[in-house]
Steps between C-alpha positions, in 0.01 A plus 500: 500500500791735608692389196182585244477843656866568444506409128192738435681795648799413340275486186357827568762681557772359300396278200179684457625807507540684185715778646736199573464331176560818273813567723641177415494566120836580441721431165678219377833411709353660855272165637772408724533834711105477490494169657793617717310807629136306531721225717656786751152616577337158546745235637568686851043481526532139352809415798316647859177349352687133510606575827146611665292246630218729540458686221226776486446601172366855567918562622631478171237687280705807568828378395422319193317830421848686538699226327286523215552875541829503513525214193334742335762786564752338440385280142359848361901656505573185248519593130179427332454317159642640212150520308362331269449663089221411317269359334720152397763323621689232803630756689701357754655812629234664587351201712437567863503285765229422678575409863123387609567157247918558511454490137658761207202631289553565160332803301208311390508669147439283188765350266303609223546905397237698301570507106680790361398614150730634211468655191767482236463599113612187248877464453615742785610318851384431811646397816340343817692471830481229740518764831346514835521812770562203747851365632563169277707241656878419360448180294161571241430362214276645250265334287343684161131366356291541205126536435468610128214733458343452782467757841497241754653385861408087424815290552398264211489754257862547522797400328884513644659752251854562707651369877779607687608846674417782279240782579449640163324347256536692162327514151697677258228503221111453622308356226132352546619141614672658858166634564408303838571473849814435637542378875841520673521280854784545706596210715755414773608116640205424299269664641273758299544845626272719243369522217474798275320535174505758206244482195626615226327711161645522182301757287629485118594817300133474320314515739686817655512680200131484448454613833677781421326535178185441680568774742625749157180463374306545796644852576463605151115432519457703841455892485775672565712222567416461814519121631168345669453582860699824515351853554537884424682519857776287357547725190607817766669689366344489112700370261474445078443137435759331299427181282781215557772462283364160394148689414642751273741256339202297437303776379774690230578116390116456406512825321788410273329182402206696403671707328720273301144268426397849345759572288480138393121500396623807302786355329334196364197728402707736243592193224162426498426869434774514205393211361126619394651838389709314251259248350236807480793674262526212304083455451533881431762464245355203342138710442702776329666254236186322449335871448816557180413248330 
């Protein structure tokens, strides 16, 4: 009966206590001058109650209450965690230890990091780097996959491209087949660390110039130039709207073909022209004679 009442103090005001258990979260390498400090304040209680043959449990309430204040004290001066940096990863530097289960506890963050998009025009290059704001351990090995086409995080829709140590992974010429996503995982002793991912577009040189195009002829049909969605406040101060270059070169090159079609139609036109003034000489000259004689 004595002993039950002694455990739920100790429970109380120790184990249960969360001013206790969030002193006791200190970083990696500092679990045995935690232990050390939480044994200073306990073992002298846990040696006169061994000795007392009459123990009153009411006695010690007080001084477990200033052990566990002191243990408090005293844990709180040890450097905390180092932190942990999200959203992926094993971070094992930034576990804490946790003294109420005498266990390290790791970030809790997923392996798996969000996709990054990018956007490269055909034939130009693109680079992706394997790279985390976390501390990596010594001995890594890095791992580059493959999912043609595809914007996805599924394991079996990749293929091993590259393995060993290097970071960057590097296209020197996009063209439509790198379009995909590509998945770097870092591992160390065998034992997945992250995984990063990067989904790649390749837009071809047709399709951006007719954007451009696209976006020519769209300013040439607004008035005054102005693009949709903007206002006489962004005109301030007034100004004399220009065509583009593009839009006059466009404009003096239709001109000259008009021109030239023109001066074509006309040039064919005149032999024809010629032609019926001479025959009508020669019906002319023919009356005459006929006339003589």
């Amino acid at each position: 009966m004595v002993i039950d009442t002694c455990m739920r103090m100790l429970n109380r005001i120790f184990n249960n206590n969360n001013s206790v258990i969030a002193a006791g979260r200190v970083g990696r390498g500092y679990d045995k001058q935690l232990n050390d400090i939480l044994h200073a304040e306990i073992r002298p209680l846990e040696a006169e109650f061994g000795l007392m043959e009459n123990v009153v449990p009411a006695m010690y309430e007080g001084r477990l209450q200033t052990a566990a204040d002191n243990f408090i004290a005293a844990a709180s001066r040890l450097p905390r965690a180092s932190g942990c940096v999200p959203p992926c990863g094993f971070q094992s530097a930034g576990a804490v230890y946790n003294c109420d289960t005498c266990r390290y506890v790791s970030c809790e963050l997923p392996l798996d990091c969000p996709v990054r998009r990018i956007n490269v025009t055909e034939n130009n290059r693109s680079r992706m780097w394997c790279d985390v704001q976390f501390r990596l351990p010594d001995n890594i090995k890095i791992m580059w996959r493959f999912a043609e086409e595809v914007e996805t995080r599924q394991m079996n829709q990749f293929e091993v491209v590259t393995v060993g140590v290097d970071k960057l992974y590097y296209i020197p010429s996009a063209s439509p087949q790198h379009q995909g996503t590509y998945m770097c995982e870092i591992f160390s002793d065998q034992r997945s660390i992250v995984r990063l991912y990067f989904y790649l577009t390749v837009t071809s040189h047709n399709t951006r110039g007719y954007e451009k195009l696209q976006d020519i002829f769209d300013l040439s049909l607004l008035p005054g130039g102005r693009l949709l969605g903007s206002t006489a406040a962004d005109d301030d101060p007034p100004h004399v709207f220009l065509p583009p270059l593009l839009l006059l070169i466009a404009c003096l090159t239709s001109l000259l073909l008009l021109l030239f079609l023109t001066l074509g139609a006309l040039y064919w036109s005149l032999p024809e022209k010629t032609n019926l003034s001479e025959n009508d000489g020669d019906d002319l000259g023919s009356g005459q004679l006929n006339s003589y004689t």
